[in-house]
KOLGU-539979 format. One record per residue (C-alpha): residue number from 1; residue in three letters; z, x, y. Coordinates in Angstrom, 2 decimals, always signed. Example, Ala and Ser with C-alpha at 12.3 -4.5 7.8 and 13.67 -1.06 7.14 Angstrom:
% residues 2
1 ALA +7.80 +12.30 -4.50 .
2 SER +7.14 +13.67 -1.06 .
***
This chain:
% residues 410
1 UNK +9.72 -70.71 +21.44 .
2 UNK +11.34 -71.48 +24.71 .
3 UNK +14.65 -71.30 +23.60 .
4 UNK +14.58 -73.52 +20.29 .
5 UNK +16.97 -73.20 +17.85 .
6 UNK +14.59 -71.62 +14.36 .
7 UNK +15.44 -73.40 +11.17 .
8 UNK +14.91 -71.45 +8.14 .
9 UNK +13.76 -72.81 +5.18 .
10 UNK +16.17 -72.76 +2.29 .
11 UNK +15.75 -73.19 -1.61 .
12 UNK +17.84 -75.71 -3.92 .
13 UNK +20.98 -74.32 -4.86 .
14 UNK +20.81 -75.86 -8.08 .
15 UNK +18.44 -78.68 -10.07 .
16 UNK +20.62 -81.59 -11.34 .
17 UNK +18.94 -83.03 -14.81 .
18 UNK +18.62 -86.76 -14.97 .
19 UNK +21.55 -87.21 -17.10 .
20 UNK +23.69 -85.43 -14.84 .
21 UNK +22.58 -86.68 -12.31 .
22 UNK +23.59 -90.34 -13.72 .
23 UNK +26.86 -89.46 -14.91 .
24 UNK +27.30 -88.17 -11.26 .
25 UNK +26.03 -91.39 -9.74 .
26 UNK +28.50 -93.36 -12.46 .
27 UNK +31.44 -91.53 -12.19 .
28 UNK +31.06 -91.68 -8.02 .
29 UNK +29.93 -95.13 -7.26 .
30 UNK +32.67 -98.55 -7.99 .
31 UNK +32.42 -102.02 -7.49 .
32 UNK +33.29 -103.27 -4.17 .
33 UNK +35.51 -105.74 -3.97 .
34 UNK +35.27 -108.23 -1.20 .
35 UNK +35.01 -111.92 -2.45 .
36 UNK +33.34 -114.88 -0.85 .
37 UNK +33.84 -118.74 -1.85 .
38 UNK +30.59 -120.39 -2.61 .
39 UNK +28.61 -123.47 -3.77 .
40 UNK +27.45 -123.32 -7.56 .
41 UNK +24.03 -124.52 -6.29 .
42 UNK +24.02 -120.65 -5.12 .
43 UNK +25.98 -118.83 -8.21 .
44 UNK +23.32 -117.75 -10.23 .
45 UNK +22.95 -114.08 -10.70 .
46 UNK +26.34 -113.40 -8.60 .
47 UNK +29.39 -111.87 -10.22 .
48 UNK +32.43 -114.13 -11.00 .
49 UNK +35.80 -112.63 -9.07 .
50 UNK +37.71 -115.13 -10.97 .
51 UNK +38.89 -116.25 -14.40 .
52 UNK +37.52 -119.71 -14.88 .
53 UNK +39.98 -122.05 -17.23 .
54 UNK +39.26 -125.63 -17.89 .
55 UNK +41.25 -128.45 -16.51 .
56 UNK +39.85 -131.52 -18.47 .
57 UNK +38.62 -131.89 -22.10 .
58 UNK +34.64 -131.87 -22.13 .
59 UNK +33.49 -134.33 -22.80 .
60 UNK +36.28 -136.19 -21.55 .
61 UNK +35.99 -138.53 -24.53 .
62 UNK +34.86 -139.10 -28.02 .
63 UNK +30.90 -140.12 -27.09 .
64 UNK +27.78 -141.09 -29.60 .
65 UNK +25.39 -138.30 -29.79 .
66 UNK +22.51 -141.07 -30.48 .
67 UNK +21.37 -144.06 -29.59 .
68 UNK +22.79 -146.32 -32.43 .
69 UNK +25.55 -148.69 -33.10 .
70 UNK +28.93 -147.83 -33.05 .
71 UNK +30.85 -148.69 -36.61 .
72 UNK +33.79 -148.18 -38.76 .
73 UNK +32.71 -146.22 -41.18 .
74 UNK +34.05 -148.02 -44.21 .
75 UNK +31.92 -151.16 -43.16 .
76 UNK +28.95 -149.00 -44.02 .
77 UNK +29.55 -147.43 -47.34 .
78 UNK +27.19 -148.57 -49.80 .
79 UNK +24.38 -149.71 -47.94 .
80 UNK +20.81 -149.28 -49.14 .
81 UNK +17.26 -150.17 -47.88 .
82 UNK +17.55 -153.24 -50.22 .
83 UNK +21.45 -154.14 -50.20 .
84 UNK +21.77 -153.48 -46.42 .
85 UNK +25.40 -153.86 -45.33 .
86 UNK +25.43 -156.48 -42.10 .
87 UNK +27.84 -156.41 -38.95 .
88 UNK +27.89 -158.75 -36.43 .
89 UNK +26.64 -157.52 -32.91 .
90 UNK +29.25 -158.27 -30.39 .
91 UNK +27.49 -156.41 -27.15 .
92 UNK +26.05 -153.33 -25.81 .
93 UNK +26.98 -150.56 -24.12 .
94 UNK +24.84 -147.91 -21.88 .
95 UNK +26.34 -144.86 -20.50 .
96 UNK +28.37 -144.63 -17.73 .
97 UNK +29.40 -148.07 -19.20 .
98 UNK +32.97 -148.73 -20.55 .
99 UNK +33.54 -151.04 -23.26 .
100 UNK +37.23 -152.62 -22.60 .
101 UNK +37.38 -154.55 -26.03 .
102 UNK +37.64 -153.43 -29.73 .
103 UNK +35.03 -153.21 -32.39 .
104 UNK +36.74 -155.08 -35.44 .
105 UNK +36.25 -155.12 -39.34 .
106 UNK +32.55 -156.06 -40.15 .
107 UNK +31.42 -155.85 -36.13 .
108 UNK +29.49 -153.26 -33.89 .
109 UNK +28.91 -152.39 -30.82 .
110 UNK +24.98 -151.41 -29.61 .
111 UNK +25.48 -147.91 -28.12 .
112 UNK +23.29 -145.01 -26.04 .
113 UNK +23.08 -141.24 -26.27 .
114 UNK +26.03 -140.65 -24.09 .
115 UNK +28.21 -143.39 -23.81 .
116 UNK +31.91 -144.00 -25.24 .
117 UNK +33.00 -144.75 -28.62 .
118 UNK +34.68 -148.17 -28.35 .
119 UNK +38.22 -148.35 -29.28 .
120 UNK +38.27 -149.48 -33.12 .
121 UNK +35.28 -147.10 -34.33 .
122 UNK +34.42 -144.06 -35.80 .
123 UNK +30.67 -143.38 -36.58 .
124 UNK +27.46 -144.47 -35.18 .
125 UNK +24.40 -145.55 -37.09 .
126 UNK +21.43 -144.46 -36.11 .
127 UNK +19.04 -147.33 -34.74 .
128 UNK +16.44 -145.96 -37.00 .
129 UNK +18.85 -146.69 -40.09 .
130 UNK +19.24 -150.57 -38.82 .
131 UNK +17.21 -153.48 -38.59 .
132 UNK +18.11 -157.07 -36.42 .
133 UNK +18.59 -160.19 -37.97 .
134 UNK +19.72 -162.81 -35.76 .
135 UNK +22.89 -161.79 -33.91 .
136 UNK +23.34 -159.09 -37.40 .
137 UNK +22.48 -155.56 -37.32 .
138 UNK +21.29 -154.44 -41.36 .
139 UNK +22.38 -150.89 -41.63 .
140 UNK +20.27 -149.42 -44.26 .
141 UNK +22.26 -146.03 -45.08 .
142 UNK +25.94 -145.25 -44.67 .
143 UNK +27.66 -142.68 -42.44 .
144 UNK +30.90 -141.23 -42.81 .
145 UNK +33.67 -140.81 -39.98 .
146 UNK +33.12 -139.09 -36.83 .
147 UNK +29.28 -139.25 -38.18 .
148 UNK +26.63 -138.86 -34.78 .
149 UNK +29.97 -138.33 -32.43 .
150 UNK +30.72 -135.78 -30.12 .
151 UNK +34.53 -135.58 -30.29 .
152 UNK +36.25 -135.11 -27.03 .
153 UNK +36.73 -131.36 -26.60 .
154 UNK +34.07 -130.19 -28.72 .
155 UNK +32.49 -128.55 -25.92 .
156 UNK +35.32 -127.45 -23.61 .
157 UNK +39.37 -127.61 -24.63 .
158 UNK +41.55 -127.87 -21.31 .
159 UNK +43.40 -125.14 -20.53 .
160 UNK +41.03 -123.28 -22.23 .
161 UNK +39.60 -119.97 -20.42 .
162 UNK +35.57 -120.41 -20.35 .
163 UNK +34.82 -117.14 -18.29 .
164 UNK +36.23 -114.52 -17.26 .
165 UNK +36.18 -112.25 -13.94 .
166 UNK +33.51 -110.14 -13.85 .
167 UNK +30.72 -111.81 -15.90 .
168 UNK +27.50 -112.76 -14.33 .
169 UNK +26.89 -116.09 -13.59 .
170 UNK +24.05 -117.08 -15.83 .
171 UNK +21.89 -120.71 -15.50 .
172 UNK +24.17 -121.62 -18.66 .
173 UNK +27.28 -120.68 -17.08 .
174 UNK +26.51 -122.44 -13.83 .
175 UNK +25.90 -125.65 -15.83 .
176 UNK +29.75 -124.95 -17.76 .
177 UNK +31.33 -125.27 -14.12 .
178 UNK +29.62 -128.76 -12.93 .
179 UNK +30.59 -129.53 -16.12 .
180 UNK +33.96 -128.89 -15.09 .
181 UNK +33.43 -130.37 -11.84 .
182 UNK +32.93 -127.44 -10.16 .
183 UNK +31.58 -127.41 -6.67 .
184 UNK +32.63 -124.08 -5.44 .
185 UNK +33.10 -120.46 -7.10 .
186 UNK +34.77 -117.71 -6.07 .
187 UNK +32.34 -114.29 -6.03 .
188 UNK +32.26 -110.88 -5.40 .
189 UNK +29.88 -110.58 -2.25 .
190 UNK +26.74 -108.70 -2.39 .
191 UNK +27.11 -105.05 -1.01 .
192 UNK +25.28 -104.30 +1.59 .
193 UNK +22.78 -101.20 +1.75 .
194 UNK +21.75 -99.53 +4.81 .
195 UNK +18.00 -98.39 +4.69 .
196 UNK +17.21 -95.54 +6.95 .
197 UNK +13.37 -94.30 +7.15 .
198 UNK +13.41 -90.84 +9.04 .
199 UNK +9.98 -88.28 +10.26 .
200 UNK +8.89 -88.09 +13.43 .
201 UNK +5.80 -88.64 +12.15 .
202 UNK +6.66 -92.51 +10.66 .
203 UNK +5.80 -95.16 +12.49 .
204 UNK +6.56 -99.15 +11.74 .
205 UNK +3.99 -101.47 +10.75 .
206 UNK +2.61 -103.45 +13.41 .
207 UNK +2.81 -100.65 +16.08 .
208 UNK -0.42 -97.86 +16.75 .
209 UNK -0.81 -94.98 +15.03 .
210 UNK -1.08 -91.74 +17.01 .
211 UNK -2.65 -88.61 +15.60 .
212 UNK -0.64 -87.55 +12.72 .
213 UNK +1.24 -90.64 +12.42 .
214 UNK +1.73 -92.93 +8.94 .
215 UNK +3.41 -96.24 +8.61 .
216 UNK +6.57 -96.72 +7.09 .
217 UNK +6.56 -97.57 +3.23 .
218 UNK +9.74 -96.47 +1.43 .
219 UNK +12.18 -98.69 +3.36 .
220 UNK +10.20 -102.06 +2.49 .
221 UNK +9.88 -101.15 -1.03 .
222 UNK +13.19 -99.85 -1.42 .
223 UNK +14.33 -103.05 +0.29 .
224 UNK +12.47 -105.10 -2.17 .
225 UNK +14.23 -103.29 -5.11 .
226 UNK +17.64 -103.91 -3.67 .
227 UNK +16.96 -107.34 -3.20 .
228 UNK +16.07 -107.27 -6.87 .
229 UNK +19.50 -106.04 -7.55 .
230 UNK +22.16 -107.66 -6.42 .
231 UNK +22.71 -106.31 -2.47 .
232 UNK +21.48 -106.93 +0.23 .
233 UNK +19.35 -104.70 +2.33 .
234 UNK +19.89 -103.50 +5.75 .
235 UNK +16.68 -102.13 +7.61 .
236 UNK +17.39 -99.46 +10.30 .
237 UNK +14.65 -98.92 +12.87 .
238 UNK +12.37 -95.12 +12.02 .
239 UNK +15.01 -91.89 +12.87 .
240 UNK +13.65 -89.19 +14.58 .
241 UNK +13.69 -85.38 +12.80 .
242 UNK +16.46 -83.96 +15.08 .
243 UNK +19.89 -83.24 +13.92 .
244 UNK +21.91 -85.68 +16.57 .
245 UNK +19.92 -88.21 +15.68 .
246 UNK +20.28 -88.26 +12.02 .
247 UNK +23.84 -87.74 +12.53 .
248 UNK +24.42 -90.68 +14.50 .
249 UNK +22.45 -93.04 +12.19 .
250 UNK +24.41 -91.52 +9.29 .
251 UNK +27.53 -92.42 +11.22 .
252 UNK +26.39 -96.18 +11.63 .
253 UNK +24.65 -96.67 +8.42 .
254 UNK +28.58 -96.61 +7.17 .
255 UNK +29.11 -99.87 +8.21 .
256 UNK +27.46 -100.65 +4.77 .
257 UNK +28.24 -100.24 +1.69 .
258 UNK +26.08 -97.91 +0.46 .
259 UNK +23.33 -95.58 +2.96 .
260 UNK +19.86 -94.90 +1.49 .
261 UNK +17.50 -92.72 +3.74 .
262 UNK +14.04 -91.82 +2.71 .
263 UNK +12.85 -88.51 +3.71 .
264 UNK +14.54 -85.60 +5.47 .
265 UNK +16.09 -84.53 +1.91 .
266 UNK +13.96 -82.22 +0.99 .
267 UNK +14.44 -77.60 +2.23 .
268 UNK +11.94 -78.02 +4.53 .
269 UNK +12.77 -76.72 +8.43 .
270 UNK +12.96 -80.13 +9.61 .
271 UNK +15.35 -81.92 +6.65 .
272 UNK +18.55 -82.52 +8.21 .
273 UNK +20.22 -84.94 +5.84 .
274 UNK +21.62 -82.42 +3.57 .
275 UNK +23.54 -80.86 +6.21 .
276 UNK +24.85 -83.95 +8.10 .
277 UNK +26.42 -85.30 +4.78 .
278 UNK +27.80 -81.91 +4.22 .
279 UNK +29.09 -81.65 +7.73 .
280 UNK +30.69 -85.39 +7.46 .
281 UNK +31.47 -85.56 +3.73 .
282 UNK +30.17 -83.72 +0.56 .
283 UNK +27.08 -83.45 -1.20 .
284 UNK +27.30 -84.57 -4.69 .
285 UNK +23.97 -83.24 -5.61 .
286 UNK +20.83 -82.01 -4.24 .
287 UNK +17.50 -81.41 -5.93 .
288 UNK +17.03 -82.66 -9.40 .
289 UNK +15.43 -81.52 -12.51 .
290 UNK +12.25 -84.13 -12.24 .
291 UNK +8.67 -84.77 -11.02 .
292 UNK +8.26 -86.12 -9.42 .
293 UNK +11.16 -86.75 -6.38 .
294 UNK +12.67 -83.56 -6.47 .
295 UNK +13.97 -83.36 -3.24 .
296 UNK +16.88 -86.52 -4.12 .
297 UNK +20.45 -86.19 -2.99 .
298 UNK +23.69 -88.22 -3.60 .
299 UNK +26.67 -87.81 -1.26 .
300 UNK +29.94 -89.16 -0.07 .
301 UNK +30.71 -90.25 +3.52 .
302 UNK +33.97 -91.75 +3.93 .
303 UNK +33.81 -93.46 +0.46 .
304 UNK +30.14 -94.92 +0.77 .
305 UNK +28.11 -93.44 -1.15 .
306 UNK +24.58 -91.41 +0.69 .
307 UNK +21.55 -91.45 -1.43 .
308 UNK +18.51 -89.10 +0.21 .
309 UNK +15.48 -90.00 -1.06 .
310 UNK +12.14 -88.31 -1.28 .
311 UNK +9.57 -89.04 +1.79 .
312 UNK +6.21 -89.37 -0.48 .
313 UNK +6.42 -93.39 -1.43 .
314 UNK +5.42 -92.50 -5.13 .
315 UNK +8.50 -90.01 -5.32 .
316 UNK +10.77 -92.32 -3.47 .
317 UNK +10.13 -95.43 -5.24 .
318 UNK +9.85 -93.77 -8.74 .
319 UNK +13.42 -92.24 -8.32 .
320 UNK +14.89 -95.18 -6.95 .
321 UNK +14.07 -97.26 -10.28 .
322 UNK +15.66 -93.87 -12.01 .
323 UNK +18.79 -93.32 -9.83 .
324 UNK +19.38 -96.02 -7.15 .
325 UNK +18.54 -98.80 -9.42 .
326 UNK +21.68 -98.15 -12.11 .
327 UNK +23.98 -97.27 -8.38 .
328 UNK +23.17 -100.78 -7.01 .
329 UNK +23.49 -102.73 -9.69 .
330 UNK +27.17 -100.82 -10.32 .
331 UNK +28.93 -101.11 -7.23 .
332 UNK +27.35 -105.25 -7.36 .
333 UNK +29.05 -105.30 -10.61 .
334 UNK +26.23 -106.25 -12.31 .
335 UNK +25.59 -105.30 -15.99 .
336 UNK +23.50 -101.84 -17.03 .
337 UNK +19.87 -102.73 -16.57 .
338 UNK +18.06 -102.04 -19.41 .
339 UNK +13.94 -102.32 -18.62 .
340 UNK +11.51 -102.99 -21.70 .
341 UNK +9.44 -100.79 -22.95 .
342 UNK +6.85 -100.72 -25.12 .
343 UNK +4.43 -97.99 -27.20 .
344 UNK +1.02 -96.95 -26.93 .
345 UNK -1.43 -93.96 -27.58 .
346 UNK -2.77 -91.77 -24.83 .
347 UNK -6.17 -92.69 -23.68 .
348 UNK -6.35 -89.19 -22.75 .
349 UNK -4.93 -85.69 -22.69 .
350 UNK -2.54 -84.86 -19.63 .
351 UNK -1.57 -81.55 -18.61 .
352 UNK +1.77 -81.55 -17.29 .
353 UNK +4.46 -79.12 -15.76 .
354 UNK +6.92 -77.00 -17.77 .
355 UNK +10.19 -76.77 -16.12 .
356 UNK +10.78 -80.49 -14.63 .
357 UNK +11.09 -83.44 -16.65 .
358 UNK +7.89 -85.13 -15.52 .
359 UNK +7.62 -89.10 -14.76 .
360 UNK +3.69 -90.22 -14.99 .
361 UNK +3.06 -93.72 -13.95 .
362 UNK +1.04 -95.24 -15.82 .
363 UNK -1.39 -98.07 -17.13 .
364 UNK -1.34 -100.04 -20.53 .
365 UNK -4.49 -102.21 -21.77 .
366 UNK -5.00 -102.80 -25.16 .
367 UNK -2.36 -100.37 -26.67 .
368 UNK -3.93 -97.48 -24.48 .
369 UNK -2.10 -95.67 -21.93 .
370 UNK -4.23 -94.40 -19.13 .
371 UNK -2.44 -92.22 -16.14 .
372 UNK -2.00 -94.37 -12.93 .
373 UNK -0.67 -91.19 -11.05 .
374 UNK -2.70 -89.41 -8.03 .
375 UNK -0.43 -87.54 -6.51 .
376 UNK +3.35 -88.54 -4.43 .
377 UNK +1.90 -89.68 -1.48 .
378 UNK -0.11 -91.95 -2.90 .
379 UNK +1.88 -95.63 -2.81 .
380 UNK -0.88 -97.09 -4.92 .
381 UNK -0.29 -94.25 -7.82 .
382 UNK +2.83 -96.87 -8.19 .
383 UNK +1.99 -100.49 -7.37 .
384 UNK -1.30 -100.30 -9.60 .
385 UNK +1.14 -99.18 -12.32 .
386 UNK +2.81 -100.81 -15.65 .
387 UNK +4.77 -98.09 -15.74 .
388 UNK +5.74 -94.97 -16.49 .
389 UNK +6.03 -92.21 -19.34 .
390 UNK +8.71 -89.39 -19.35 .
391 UNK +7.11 -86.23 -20.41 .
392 UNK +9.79 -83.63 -21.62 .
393 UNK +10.68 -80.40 -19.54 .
394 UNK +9.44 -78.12 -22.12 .
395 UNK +6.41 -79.97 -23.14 .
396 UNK +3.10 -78.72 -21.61 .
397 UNK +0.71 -81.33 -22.60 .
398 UNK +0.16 -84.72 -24.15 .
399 UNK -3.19 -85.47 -26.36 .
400 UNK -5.08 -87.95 -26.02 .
401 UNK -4.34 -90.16 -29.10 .
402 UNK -0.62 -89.12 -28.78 .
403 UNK +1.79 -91.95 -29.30 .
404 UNK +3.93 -92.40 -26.07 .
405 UNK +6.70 -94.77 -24.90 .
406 UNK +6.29 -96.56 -21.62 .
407 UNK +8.87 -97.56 -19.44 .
408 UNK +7.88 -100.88 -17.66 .
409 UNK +8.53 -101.33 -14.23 .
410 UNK +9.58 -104.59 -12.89 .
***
């Protein structure tokens, strides 16, 4: 052995369910709260870090909701088709325009979708409700006051508060704050995630591939779900299986907000993740209650939080949707993320295993689930599938025919 320390392969000290596990991952995991300034153009999807209240009516004035004439409303009562009520035309006004005169007894004013009310009305006609004759518009049916107007302040009252800190900025919302003539928003920046790979035996794509050797999967895919999350991911170059080395990325992965390493959390004689974070902070848990991605750990290192997840890229990216998914989105301050699902009846009969609470990708066509899963190392066992199924810790088989509820995966 010449010398080498001998690692000893140790069990789980305890399987976490998935429910504890998430309470654990809820109660342990906040919202950061660094805030950045930024242009609306780029709100959408980030968090607001600031009540927004409105300093100016919207719209700013009384303004036809048609294309029409502007009237007083009395001048219009009793018109028909055949005993059409006629007002004198005394201009026209597009929007953007302002009309500096006043619209008197027995006069209008052409108006478009958008534009003021002139000063001495309240209604607007309809053009399809009118006819011309001469320098006379015919209105054909009456309207009543504030008929086809929208009234200053319908929309927005100022002073008013029109959203509050901590919503997510949706299209609709960006649109509210131009209309407030917005042009900056203050946010709560994106946390940051470091994304650690670690195996000797993981190589980047691009480079050769000794004897032995595979290319690195989980930290792409993981980087493309926490993109699709709110943060922002940090990609760490492959870490070696030796204890100083996993140590020291550990100690700068907490530059970021939150640490994510894939592989090297498992009881094998070369995982080492476990006992860094216990060495540097505390493990939260280790080993959960599922299958697959047993081998998943949660820990604190100086307040950011350590996720360890499986090296096989079905396991990893399977858990990730389960447990990093709901983590990310929290400490982004993003709302719960609810996925659809839908229901369907086993193509065929699955065997599964008592004793974990099972998660079988899988594929729906036609109201048929078939399994998509080959086994954890597989990446495609995931990225041919819809989705997945959760198959109970205490159930032993599905049959074929058996009516099943699939998650769907982004």
């Amino acid at each position: 052995m010449g010398g080498e320390q001998v690692r000893v392969m140790r069990p789980f000290k305890r399987l976490t369910s998935r429910e504890e596990a998430l309470a654990v991952i809820s109660a342990n995991i906040r919202r950061i709260e660094r805030v950045e300034r930024i242009p609306i153009e780029a709100a959408a999807g980030r968090v607001l870090a600031e009540d927004i209240s409105a300093d100016l009516n919207v719209p700013p004035f009384n303004r036809a909701a048609m294309d029409g004439y502007a009237v007083r409303a009395v001048d219009t009562y009793g018109a028909t088709t055949y005993n059409p009520k006629r007002l004198r035309l005394i201009g026209r006004q597009n929007a953007g325009e302002w009309f500096e005169g006043e619209v008197n007894q027995e006069e209008c004013l052409e108006v478009a979708t958008g534009s003021p009310i002139p000063r001495g009305c309240d209604a607007v006609v309809p053009i399809e409700y009118t006819g011309m004759e001469g320098e006379y518009v015919e209105v054909r049916r009456p309207v009543h006051p504030g008929a086809n107007i929208s009234p200053e302040g319908e929309d927005i009252r100022k002073g008013e508060t029109v959203m509050r800190r901590g919503e997510t900025l949706t299209p609709g919302k960006v649109g509210a704050l131009a209309a407030l003539g917005r042009e900056w928003v203050e946010v709560f920046s994106k946390p940051t995630v470091a994304v650690i790979p670690t195996g000797s035996e993981v190589r980047p794509p691009g480079s050769p591939l000794g004897r032995g050797q595979v290319y690195d999967t989980n930290s792409y895919t993981l980087s493309a779900l926490i993109s699709a999350h709110g943060c922002i991911p940090k990609r760490f170059p492959v870490v070696p299986d030796e204890p100083e080395a996993i140590r020291e990325a550990l100690r700068e992965g907490l530059s970021q907000d939150l640490l994510v390493f894939t592989g090297g959390s498992s009881v094998g004689t070369r995982d080492l993740l476990a006992e860094a974070v216990e060495e540097m902070g505390r493990v939260l848990f280790h080993g959960l209650q599922v299958k697959p991605g047993k081998p998943t750990l949660l820990g604190i290192v100086e307040d950011k939080p350590v996720f360890g997840m499986p090296g096989y890229p079905t396991s990893c990216l399977s858990n990730a949707y389960i447990f990093l998914v709901p983590a990310l989105r929290k400490l982004a301050g993003l709302p719960t993320h609810e996925p659809r699902r839908v229901t369907g009846r086993m193509a065929e009969r699955v065997v599964a295993t008592t004793g974990r609470e099972q998660f079988l990708t899988v594929k729906v066509r036609d109201g048929f689930v078939y399994p998509a899963f080959k086994e954890s190392g597989a990446i495609t066992s995931i990225a041919h599938a819809d989705g997945y199924i959760i198959i109970p810790i205490n159930a032993d088989v599905i049959e074929e025919g058996e009516e099943v509820t699939v998650t769907l995966l982004e």
